[in-house]
C-alpha positions, -999 to 999 in steps of 0.1 A, spaced: 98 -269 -557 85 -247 -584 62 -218 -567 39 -197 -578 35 -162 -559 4 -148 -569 -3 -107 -562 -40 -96 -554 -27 -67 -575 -38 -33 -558 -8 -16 -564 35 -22 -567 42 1 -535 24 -11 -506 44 -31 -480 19 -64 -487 36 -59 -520 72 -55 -511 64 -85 -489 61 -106 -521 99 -97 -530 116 -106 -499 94 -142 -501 105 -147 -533 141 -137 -532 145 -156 -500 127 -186 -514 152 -188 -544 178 -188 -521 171 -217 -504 169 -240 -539 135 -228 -551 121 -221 -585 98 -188 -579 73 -173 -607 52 -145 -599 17 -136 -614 4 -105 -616 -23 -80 -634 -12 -65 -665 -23 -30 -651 4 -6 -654 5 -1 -619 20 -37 -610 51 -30 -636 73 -14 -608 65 -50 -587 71 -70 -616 101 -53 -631 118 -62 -597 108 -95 -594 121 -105 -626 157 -101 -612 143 -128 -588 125 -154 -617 97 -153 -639 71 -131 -641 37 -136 -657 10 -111 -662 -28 -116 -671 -57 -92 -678 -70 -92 -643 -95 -62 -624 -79 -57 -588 -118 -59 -561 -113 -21 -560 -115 -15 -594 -147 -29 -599 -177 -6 -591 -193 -37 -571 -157 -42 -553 -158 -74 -531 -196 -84 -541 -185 -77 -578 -155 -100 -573 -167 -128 -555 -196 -127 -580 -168 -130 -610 -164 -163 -618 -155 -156 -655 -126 -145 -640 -118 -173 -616 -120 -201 -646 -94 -176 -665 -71 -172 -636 -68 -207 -627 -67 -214 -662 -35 -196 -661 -23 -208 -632 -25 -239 -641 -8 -239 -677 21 -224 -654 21 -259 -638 37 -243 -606 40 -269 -575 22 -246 -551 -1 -216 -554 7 -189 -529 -18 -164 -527 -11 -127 -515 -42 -108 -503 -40 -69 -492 -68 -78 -468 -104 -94 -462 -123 -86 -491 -96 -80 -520 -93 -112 -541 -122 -132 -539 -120 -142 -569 -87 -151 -567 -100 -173 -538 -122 -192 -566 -91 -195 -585 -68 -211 -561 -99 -239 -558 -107 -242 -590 -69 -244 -603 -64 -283 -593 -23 -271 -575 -21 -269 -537 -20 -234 -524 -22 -214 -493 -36 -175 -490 -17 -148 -472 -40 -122 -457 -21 -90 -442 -50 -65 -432 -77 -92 -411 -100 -62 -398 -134 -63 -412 -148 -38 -427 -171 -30 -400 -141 -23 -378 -128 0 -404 -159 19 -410 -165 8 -444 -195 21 -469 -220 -8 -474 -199 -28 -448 -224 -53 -432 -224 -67 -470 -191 -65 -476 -183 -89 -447 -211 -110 -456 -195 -119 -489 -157 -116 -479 -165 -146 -448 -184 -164 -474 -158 -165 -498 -129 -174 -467 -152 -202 -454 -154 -218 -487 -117 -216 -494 -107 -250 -476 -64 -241 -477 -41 -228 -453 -49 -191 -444 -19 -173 -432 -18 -140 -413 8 -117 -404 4 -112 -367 -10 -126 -337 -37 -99 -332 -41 -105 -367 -50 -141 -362 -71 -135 -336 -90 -108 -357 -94 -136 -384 -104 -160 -358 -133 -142 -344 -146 -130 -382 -150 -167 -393 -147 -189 -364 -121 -208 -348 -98 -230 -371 -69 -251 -376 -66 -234 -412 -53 -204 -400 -18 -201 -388 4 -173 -382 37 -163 -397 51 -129 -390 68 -110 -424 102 -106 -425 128 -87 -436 165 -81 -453 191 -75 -424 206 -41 -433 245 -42 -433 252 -22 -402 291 -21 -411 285 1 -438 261 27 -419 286 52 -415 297 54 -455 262 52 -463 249 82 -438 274 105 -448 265 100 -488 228 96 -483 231 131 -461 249 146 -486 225 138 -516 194 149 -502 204 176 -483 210 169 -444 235 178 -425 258 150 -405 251 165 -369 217 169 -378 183 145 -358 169 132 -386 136 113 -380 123 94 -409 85 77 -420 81 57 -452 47 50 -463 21 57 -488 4 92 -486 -33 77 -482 -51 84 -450 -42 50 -434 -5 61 -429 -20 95 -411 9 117 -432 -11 151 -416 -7 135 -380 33 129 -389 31 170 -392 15 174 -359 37 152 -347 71 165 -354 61 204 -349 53 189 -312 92 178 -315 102 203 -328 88 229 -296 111 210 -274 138 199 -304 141 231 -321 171 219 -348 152 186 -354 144 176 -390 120 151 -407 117 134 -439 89 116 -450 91 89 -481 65 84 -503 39 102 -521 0 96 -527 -34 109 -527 -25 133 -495 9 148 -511 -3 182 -522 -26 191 -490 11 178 -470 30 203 -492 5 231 -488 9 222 -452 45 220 -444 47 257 -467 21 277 -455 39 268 -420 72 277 -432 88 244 -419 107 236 -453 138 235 -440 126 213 -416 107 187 -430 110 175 -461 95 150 -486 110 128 -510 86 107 -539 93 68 -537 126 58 -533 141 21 -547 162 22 -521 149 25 -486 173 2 -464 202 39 -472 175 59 -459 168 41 -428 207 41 -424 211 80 -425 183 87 -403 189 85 -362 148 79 -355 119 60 -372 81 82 -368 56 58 -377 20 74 -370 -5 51 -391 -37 41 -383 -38 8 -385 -15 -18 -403 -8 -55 -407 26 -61 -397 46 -33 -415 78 -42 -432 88 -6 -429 90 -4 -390 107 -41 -397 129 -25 -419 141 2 -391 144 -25 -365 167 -38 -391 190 -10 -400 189 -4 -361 166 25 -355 146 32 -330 113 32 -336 90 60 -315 54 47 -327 21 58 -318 4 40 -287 -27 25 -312 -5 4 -330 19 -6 -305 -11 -25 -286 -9 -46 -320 23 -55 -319 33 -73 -284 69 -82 -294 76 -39 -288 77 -24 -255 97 3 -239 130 -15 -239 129 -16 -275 111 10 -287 91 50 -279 54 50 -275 43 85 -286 19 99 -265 -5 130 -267 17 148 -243 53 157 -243 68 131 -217 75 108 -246 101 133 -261 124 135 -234 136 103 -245 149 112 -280 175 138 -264 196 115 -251 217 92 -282 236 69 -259 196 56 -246 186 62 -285 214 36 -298 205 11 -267 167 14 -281 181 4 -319 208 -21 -308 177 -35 -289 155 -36 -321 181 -48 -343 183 -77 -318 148 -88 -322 147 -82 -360 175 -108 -359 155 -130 -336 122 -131 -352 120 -108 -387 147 -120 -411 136 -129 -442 147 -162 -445 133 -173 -413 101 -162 -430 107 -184 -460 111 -216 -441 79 -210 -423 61 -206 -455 81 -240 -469 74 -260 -442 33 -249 -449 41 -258 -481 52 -289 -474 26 -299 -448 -2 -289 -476 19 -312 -500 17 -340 -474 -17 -336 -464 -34 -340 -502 -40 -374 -519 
């Protein structure tokens, strides 16, 4: 089957993103021809430029929602754009559309194009909270269009997670269009994790003996970077010789810098820019911090369950994800009780063993990829 895999294009970095890497490599693995389409903005070259090791890559003049100063109204409102899209899409003459939206709003035009473009397709949606929920400017409207523009979409429309699909459920109404199919994930090699923690220490700086703890994200206000500090100084009054590395950079990296130096806790905590290869980090560190606000299902805890971390992870997004509890993972809580448990390694490595288990279970990224094909095929089956 020849598949197209089509990016909402808001940016090469964010895990919805990544997401569209692991379903392509793992769909060309099992016999599939996969072409991705993306904007020609600059900032979907990193995306695209890995991709192509996977299969084709096209790219089109296309204005991501939030670059448009009407955003989601401005986008649903842009059928110009639809007709040019599908246009596209269709001179690609892919078997199946698969449509990758951030969340709610982004891609409503998009939306328009998957109709209008004649192939059968099927949207992903990773973020189903409204825009009400998340406090949105203007966000009564914003809703108003983004339901509109999901009601009239008649495919499949796939979340990430079952709160997710519950979310989506009770913002349009109950319906056998939309499914569930959590991401999924690379299984990191645990035989070499001892090879690749002593070279990744080495390279950045950490010693062998030392408690690293580890966060990988974007530095926008969703992934709470400032509450990571808080966070590991509270470790660090009952951990003393802890240290901490965060991963990623963004709109909140200098105020982080300023913070971590006017402190004095450089040799503590650190921060590295993006790096291409995450999976070694995860294997150097001993713990995964993961603080955000709110998420879809995020491939980077996904990622630590898979290089066999544990994961300590605040309580308001833990009540999002049912599949972790206490066997299998360290709810951080706003007093200190919660760090008694990262002093002992022997419960530490039963807590990643445990995760690794589950990432096995339910988060590889070819169980993914035959979700999505069976979809595909039922979509298939279901037209004239």
């Amino acid at each position: 089957m020849k598949i197209l895999l089509a990016s909402s294009s808001s940016g090469s970095r964010g895990g919805g993103e990544l997401y569209l890497v692991y379903l392509g490599r793992a769909l060309a693995q099992r016999g599939h021809a996969v072409t991705l389409w993306a904007s020609s903005h600059p900032r979907m070259d990193e995306l695209a430029n890995t991709f192509s090791g996977i299969g084709e890559v096209l790219r089109s003049e296309y204005e991501n929602t939030y670059d448009q100063r009407g955003r989601s109204i401005a986008s649903y409102l842009n059928f110009g754009a639809a007709r040019k899209v599908a246009a596209t899409w269709r001179e690609a003459a892919p078997d199946f559309i698969h449509l990758n939206k951030q969340n709610l709003e982004d891609g409503l035009d998009l939306l328009r194009a998957a109709r209008h473009s004649g192939v059968p397709n099927l949207c992903t949606i990773h973020l189903t909270q409204s825009a009400r929920y998340l406090r949105a400017k203007l966000a009564a409207p914003r809703d108003f269009v983004s339901r509109r523009a999901l009601r009239e979409y008649p495919g499949l429309l796939v979340t990430v997670l079952e709160n997710r699909q519950r979310d989506l459920a009770e913002f349009l109404g109950d319906s056998p269009r939309i499914r569930m199919i959590p991401n999924g994930v690379p299984l990191s090699d645990l035989a070499r994790r001892a090879e690749v923690r002593a070279t990744k220490r080495a390279e950045i700086g950490f010693g062998e003996n030392d408690q690293l703890f580890i966060a990988v994200g974007r530095m926008v206000a969703q992934k709470r970077p400032l509450v990571f500090l808080e966070k590991a100084e509270q470790i660090l009054r009952t951990l003393p010789e802890a240290k901490f590395l965060w991963v990623g950079d963004g709109g909140l990296s200098g105020e982080w810098d300023a913070r971590v130096t006017a402190k004095g806790l450089g040799q503590r905590i650190r921060r590295l820019p993006w790096h291409n290869d995450v999976q070694s980090l995860l294997l150097a560190a001993d713990v995964f911090l993961h603080v955000a606000e709110f998420e879809g299902l995020p491939l980077a805890i996904l990622e630590a369950m898979s290089a066999a971390l544990p994961c300590a992870i605040t309580a308001n997004l833990l009540g999002e994800m049912p599949f972790m509890n206490a066997g299998n993972s360290i709810a951080i809580g706003e007093d200190d009780s919660w760090i008694g448990r990262l002093r002992d390694p022997a419960a530490l490595r039963a807590l990643g063993a445990a995760a690794r288990r589950l990432a096995e279970e339910r988060f590889s990224f070819g169980q993914m990829a035959a979700s999505y094909e069976a979809l595909y095929r039922e979509t298939l089956a279901a037209r004239p």
